[in-house]
C-alpha positions as CSV (number, residue, x, y, z in Angstrom):
1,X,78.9,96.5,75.1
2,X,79.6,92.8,75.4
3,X,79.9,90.4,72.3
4,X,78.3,87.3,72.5
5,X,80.3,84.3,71.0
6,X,82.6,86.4,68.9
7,X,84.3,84.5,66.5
8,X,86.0,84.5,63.6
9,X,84.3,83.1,60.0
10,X,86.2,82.5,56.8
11,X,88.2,85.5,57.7
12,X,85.4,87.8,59.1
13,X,84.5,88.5,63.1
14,X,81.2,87.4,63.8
15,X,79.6,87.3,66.5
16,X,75.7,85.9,67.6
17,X,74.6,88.9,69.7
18,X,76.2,92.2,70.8
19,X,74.9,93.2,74.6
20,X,74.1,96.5,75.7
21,X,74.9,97.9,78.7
22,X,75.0,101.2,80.4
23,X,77.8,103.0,81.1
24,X,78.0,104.3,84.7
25,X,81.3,105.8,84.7
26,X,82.2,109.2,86.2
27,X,83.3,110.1,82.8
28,X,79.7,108.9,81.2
29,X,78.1,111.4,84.1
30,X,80.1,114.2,83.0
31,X,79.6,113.4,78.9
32,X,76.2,113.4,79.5
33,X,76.0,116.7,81.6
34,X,78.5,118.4,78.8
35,X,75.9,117.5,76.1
36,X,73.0,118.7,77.8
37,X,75.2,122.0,79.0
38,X,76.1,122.3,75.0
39,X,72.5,121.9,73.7
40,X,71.5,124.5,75.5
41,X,73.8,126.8,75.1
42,X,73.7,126.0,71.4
43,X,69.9,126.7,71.6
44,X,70.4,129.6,73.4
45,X,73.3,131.1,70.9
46,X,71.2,130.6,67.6
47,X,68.2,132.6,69.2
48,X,70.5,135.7,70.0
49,X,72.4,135.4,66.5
50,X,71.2,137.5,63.3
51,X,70.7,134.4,60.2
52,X,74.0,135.0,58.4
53,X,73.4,133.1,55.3
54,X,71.3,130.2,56.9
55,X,70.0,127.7,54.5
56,X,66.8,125.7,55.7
57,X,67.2,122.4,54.8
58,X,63.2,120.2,54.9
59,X,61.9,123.6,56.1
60,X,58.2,122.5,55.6
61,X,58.6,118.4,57.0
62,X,60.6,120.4,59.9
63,X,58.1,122.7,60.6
64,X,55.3,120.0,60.7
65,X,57.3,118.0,62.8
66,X,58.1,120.7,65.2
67,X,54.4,121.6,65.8
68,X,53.1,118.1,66.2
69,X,56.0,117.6,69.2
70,X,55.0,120.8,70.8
71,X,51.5,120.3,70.5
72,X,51.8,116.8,71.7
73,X,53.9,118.3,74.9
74,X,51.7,120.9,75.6
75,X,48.7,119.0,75.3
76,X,49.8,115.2,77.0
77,X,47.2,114.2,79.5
78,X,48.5,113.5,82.4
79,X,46.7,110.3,83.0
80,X,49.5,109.3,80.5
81,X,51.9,109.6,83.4
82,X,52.1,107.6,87.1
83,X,52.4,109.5,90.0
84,X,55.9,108.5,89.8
85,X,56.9,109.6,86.4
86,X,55.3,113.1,86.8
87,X,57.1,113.5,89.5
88,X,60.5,112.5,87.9
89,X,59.3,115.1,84.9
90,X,58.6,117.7,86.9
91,X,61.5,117.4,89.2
92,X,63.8,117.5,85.5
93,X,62.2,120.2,84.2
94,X,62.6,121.9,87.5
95,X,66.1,121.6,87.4
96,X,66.9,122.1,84.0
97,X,65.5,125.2,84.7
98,X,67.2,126.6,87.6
99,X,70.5,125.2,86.5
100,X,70.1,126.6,82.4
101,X,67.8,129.4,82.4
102,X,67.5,131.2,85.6
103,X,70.3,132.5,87.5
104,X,73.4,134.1,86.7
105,X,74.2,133.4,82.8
106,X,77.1,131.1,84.5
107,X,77.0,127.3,83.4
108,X,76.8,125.0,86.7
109,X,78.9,121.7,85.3
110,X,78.9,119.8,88.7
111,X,75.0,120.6,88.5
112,X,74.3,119.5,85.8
113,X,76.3,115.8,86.6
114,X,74.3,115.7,89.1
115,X,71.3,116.1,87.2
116,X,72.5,113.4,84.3
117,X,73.4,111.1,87.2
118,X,69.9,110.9,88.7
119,X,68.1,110.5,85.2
120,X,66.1,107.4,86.1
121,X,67.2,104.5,83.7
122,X,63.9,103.9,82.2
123,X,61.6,104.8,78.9
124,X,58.0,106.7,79.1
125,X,56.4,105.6,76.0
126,X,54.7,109.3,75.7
127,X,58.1,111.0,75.0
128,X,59.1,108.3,73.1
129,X,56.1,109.3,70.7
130,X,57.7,112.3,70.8
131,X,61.2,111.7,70.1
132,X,59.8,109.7,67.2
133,X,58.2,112.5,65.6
134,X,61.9,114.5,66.0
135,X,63.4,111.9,64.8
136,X,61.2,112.1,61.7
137,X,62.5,116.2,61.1
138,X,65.8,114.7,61.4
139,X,65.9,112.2,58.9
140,X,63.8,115.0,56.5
141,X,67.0,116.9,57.0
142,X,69.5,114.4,56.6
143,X,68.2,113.0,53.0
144,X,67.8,116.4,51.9
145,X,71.5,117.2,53.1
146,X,72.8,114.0,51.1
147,X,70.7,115.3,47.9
148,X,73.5,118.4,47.9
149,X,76.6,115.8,48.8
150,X,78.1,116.9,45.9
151,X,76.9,120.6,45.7
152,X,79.1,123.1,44.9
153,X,78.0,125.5,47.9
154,X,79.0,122.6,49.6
155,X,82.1,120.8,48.6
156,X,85.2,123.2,48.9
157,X,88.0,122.6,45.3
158,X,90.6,120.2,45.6
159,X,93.8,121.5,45.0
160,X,96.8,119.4,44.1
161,X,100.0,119.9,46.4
162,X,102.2,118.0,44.9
């Protein structure tokens, strides 16, 4: 991140334009891989796990949402996608699979670096559609987790320790 002309104004920092950049650190590489190796495993955990008291939050927005990004994954034409980029997917997938779901059970960390490292830097408007739609089932869930803010399920008592 780079601030353009930051200033300060009557007491506040301003600044004209904040500059995005990405971060190509070793320690970005292995934030990324950790955060792909979590989501799975996350995924993976709440399949095996019994619900213990699970409330849905936007159960029917999530739903919808969930079945218009699979359907729109399994049913993409391909003509959507340059030699190039199907390769790229493929080659992803491919990998995500042999380093998450097949093999041992055992979590390949320098892998999965590896795998973040090579992530070309570059947006396919298809999945884009597609992370819009999640995006949507997200947002359901937050507003409807901010309508129970103050919920008694939710808030734990106060106590005074004085």
């Amino acid at each position: 991140m780079k601030f353009v002309h930051l200033r300060a104004n009557k007491y506040l920092t301003v600044y004209d334009e904040l500059v995005k950049s990405p971060r190509t650190t070793a320690y970005a590489a292995q934030q990324q891989a950790r955060r792909i190796r979590i989501g799975f495993e996350a995924l993976r955990s709440f399949l095996i796990k019994d619900n213990r008291h699970l409330t849905f939050f936007a159960q029917r927005e999530v739903e919808s949402c969930t079945n218009i990004a699979i359907g729109m994954l399994e049913n993409y034409n391909d003509a959507l996608l340059t030699d190039e980029y199907r390769e790229i997917v493929v080659t992803i997938e491919d990998r995500l699979i042999a380093l998450l779901i097949e093999g041992d059970g055992t979590q390949n960390d320098s892998g999965l670096r590896e795998l973040a490292a090579s992530f070309p830097k570059i947006t396919l408007p298809f999945f884009e559609g597609v992370k819009a739609v999640l995006e949507g089932a997200m947002s359901a869930v937050a507003e409807e987790i901010a309508e129970h803010w103050e919920s008694d399920r939710y808030v734990r008592e106060e106590y005074d320790y004085q």
